[in-house]
C-alpha positions, -999 to 999 in steps of 0.1 A, spaced: -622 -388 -517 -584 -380 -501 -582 -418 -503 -585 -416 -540 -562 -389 -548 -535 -402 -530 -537 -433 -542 -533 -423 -577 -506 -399 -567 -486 -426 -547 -490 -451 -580 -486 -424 -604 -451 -410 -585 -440 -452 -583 -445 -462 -616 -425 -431 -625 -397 -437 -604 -396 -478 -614 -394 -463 -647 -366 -438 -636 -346 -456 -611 -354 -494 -620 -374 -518 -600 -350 -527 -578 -341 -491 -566 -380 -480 -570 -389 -507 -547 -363 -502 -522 -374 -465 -517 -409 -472 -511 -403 -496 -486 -388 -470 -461 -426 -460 -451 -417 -476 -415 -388 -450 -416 -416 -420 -423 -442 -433 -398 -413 -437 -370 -408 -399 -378 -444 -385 -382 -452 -406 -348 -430 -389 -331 -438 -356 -345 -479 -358 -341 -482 -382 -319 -458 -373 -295 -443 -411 -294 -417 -417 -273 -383 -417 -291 -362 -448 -279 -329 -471 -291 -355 -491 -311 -364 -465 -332 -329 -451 -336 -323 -493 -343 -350 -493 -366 -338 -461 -388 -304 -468 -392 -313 -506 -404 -338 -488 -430 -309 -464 -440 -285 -488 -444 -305 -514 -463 -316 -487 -488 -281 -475 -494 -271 -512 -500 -297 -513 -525 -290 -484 -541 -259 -484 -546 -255 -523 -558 -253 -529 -593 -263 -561 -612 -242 -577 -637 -265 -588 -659 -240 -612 -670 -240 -632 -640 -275 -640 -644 -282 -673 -654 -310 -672 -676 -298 -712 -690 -325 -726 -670 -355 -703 -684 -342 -715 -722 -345 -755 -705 -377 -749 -692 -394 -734 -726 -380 -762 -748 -390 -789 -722 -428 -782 -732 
């Protein structure tokens, strides 16, 4: 039953923050869940705290502010290719 309701909350709160944030920043948020279960292991489960994990986190960390704070130039996008491939057929 917990299984359930957390898995509608946990799509329900994505899908709200894709439509929020954007994919791209959605995305990057929910794929710090190695930074939470570093942190919840070491609280419950008394795991020992060493330079990987401290590694670990501050990779997380910086990849999500990298990803936040990048913006696209939608511009720069080459969408030529998409128009060759629809006329080809």
């Amino acid at each position: 039953m917990s299984f359930i309701f957390g898995q509608v909350i946990g799509d329900t709160s994505y899908l709200k923050a894709q439509k929020e944030l954007g994919t791209a920043k959605a995305l990057s948020i929910s794929m710090t869940f190695p930074l939470f279960t570093f942190i919840m292991s070491i609280i419950f489960l008394n795991y020992p705290f060493d330079i990987r994990i401290i590694i670990s986190i501050l990779f997380i960390g910086i990849g999500v502010v990298i990803i936040a704070t990048s913006k696209i130039n939608l511009e720069d996008v080459n969408v030529s290719n998409r128009d060759q491939v629809s006329s080809s057929k």
